[in-house]
C-alpha positions in Angstrom: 7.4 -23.4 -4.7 6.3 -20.3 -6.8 3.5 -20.1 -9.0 4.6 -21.5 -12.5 2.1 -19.1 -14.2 1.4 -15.6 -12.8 -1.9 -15.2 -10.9 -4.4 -13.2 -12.4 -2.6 -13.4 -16.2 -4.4 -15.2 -18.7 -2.4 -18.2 -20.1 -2.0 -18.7 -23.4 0.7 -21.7 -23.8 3.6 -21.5 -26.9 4.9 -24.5 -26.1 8.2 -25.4 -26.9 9.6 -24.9 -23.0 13.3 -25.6 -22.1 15.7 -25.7 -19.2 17.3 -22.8 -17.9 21.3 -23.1 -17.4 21.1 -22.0 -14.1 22.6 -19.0 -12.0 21.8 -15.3 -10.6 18.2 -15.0 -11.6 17.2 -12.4 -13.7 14.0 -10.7 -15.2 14.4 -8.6 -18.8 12.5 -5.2 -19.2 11.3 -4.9 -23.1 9.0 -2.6 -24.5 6.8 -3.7 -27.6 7.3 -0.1 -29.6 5.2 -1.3 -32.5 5.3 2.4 -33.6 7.7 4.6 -34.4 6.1 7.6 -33.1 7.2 11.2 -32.4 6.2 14.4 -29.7 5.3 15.9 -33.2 3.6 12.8 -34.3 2.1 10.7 -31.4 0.2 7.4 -32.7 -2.5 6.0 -31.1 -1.3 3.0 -28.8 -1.4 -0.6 -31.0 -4.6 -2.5 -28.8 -3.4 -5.4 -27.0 -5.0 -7.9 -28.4 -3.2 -7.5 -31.3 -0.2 -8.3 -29.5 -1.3 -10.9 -27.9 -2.4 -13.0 -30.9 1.4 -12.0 -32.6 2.8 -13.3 -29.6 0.5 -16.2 -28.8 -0.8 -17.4 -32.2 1.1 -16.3 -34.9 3.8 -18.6 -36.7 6.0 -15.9 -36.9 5.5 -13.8 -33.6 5.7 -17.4 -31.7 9.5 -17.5 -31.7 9.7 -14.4 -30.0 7.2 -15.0 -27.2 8.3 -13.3 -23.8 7.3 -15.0 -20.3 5.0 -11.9 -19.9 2.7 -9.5 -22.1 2.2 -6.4 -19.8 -0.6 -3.4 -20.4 0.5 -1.1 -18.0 -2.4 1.0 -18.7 -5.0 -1.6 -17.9 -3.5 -3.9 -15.8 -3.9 -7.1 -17.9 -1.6 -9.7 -18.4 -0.7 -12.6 -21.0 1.9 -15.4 -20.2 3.6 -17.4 -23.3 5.7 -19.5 -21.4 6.2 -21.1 -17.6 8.7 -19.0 -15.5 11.1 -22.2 -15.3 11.0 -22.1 -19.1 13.3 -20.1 -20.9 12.1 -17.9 -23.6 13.3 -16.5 -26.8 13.2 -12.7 -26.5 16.7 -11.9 -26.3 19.0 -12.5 -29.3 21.5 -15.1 -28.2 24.7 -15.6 -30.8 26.3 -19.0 -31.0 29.3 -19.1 -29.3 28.8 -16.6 -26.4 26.4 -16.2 -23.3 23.1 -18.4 -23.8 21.4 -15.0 -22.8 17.9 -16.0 -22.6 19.2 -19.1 -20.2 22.2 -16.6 -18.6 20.4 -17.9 -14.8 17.9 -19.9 -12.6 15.3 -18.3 -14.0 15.3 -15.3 -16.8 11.4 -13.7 -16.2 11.1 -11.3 -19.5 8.3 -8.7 -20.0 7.1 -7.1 -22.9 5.3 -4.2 -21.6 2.5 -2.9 -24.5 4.1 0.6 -25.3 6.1 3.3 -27.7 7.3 6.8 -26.9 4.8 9.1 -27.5 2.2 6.4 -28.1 -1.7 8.3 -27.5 -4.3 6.5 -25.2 -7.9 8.2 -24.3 -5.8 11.5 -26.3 -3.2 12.0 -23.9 0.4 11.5 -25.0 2.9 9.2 -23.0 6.6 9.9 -23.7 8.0 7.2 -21.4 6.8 3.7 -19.7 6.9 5.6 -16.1 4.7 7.9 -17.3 1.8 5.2 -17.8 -0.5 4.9 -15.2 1.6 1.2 -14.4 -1.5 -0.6 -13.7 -0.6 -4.3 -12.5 3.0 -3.6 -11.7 2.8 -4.2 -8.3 1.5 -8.2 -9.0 4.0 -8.5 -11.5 6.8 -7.2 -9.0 5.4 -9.8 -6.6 5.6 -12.5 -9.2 9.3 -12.0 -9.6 10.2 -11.4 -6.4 8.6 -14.6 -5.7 11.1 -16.0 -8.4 14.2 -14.9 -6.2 14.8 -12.3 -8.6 15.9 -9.5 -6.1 15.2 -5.3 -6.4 18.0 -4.0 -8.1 19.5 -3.2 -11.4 23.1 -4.1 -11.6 23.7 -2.1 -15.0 21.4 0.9 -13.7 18.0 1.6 -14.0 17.0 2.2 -17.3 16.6 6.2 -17.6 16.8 6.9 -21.6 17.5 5.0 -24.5 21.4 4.4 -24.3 22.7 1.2 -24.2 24.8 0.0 -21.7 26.3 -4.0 -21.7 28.7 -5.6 -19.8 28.8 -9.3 -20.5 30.8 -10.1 -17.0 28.1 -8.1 -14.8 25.5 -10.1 -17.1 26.7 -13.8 -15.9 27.5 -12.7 -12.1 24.6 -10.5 -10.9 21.3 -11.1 -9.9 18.5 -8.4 -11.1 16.7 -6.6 -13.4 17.9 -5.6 -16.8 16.6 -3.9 -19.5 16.9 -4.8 -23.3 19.5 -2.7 -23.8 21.8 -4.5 -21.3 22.0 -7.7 -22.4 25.0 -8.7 -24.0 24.9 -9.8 -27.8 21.6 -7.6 -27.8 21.4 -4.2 -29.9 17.9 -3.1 -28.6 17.7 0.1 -26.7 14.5 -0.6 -25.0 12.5 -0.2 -22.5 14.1 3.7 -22.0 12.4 3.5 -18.7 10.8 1.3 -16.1 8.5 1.4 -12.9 10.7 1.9 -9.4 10.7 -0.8 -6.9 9.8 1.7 -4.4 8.3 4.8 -4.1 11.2 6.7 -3.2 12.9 5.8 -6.1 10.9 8.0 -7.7 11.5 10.9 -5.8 15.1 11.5 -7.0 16.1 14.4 -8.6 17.1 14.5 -12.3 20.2 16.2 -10.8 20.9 12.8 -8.5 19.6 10.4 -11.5 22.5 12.1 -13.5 25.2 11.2 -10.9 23.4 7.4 -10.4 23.7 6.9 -14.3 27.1 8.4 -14.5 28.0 5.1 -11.4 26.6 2.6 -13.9 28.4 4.1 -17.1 31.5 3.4 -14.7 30.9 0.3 -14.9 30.6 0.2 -10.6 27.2 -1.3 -10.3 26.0 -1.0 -6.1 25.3 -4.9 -4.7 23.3 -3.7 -1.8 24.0 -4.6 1.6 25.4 -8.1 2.3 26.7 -10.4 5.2 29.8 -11.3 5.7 31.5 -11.2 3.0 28.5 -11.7 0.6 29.1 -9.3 -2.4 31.0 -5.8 -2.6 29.5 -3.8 0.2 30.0 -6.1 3.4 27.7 -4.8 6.2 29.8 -7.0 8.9 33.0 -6.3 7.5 32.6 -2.7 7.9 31.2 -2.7 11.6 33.9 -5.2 12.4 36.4 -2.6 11.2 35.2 0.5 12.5 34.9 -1.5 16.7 38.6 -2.5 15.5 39.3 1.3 14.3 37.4 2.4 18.1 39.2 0.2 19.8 42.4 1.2 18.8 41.6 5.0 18.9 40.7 4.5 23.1 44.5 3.2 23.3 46.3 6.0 21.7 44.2 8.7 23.6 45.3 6.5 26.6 49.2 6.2 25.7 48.7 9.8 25.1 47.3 10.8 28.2 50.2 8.9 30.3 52.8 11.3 27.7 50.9 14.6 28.9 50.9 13.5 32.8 54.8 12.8 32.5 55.2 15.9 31.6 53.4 17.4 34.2 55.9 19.7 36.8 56.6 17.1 39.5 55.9 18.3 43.4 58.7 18.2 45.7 57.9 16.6 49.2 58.5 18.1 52.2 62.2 16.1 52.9 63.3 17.3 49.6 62.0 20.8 50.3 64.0 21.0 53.7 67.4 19.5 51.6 67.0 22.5 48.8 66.7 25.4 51.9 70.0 23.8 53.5 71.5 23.7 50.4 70.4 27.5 49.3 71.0 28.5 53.2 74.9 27.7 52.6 75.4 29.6 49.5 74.2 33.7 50.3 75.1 34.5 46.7 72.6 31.6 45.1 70.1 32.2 48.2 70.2 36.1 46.8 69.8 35.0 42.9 66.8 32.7 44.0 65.0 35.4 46.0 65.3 37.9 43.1 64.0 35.5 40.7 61.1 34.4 43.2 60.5 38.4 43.7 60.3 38.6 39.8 57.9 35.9 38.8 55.5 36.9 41.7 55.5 40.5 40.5 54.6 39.2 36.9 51.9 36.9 38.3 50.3 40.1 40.4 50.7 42.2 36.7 48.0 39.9 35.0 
């Protein structure tokens, strides 16, 4: 069973915990952007703490507690709520998707940043360009939640929002704020890769990645028989049948090409054409000219 309560995070309980509805688990990306800061104008990075009381203490921050408070540039963590609970992060309207329930679990994480926010006077314009202390525990966490490494909408890149409510209720993943149906947030902008290599894709190859996702034609990953769009067995299974059937038509078409080779006359068939030939002089003259003819052009190349 996975840890309730992330290792290493200091709990400070809301209360108030219910029931998830079950279904693809998910984990939310938020950003706190207490400021509105610009390149012109950076502002100095709101301290944790702060944030941590709002979320954990006061009346009015309490409603909006995520599972997670994240400082990505210290490595500390906060948790509100258990990971089985669901919190209230997410708007959810009456009627539609219960989008902070929307799956077995829903793990959401305020990570403590703003564009442009100033720490120790440098200027960080995006989450990826933190130093991302503690990411790698959180990513464990989750993972450890069954929420798997992938971003059915697209990783975030910039601030544009992009929702599908169908992909929402199907697909297991990561999403940022501004995915989530019934939502209008446009947060987080950016967030940590899962890997190393994700972050050595060009802005050239991001481009084409975002442009898949604005498609609306989100990569499952690799699956098994039949598990999701991209079947890894299906496709082998095809391509032997495709081989297979490729070895039989070079075969049939080898058998066309010998049939067509010049047949070679025996020597009792031989012996019947020269009797034949021997009683007609006339044809016997017409073959040896012809004979005489093809050997002279053989001799000329």
């Amino acid at each position: 069973m996975p840890d309730e309560w992330m290792p290493g995070a200091t709990r400070l309980d809301v209360g108030g915990h219910a029931p998830t509805d079950g279904g693809p688990p998910k984990a939310i990306g938020h950003i706190t952007w207490d400021e509105n800061a610009t390149a012109a104008r950076p502002l100095d990075l709101v301290p944790y703490e702060n944030l941590q009381s709002w979320f954990g203490r006061n009346p009015s921050g309490i409603p909006s507690a995520p599972h997670i408070l994240w400082d990505p540039f210290t490595g500390r963590f906060t948790q509100f709520l258990p990971a089985s609970s669901r919190s209230k992060s997410l708007a959810d309207k009456a009627g539609g998707t219960r989008t902070n329930r929307a799956g077995d679990v829903v793990l959401q994480v305020e990570a403590l940043f703003f564009p442009h926010c100033r720490v120790d006077s440098k200027v960080y314009a995006r989450l990826v360009d933190t130093p991302c202390k503690g990411w790698p525990e959180l990513l464990a966490w989750i993972r450890s939640w069954g929420v798997p490494d992938r971003w059915p909408m697209g990783r975030p890149t910039d601030f544009t929002s992009r929702r599908n409510e169908e992909i929402w209720e199907e697909e297991a993943g990561w999403y940022g704020h501004s995915q989530v149906p019934e939502n209008d947030h446009q947060d987080p902008g950016s967030w940590p890769a899962f890997t190393t290599a994700e972050e050595d894709m060009t802005p050239e190859q991001a481009a084409q990645l975002k442009k898949i996702y604005d498609a609306q034609v989100p990569y499952s990953g690799w699956q098994y028989k039949g598990q999701g769009t991209q079947d890894a067995w299906a496709l082998l299974n095809n391509a032997a049948i495709t081989s297979a059937a490729a070895v039989k038509s070079v075969a049939a078409l080898s058998a066309k090409v010998d049939g067509l080779k010049q047949p070679i006359l025996t020597a009792d068939q031989l012996a019947a054409l020269a009797a034949q030939v021997a009683a007609h002089p006339t044809l016997a003259e017409q073959i040896a000219e012809l004979v005489a003819d093809k050997l002279a052009a053989r001799l000329a190349d």
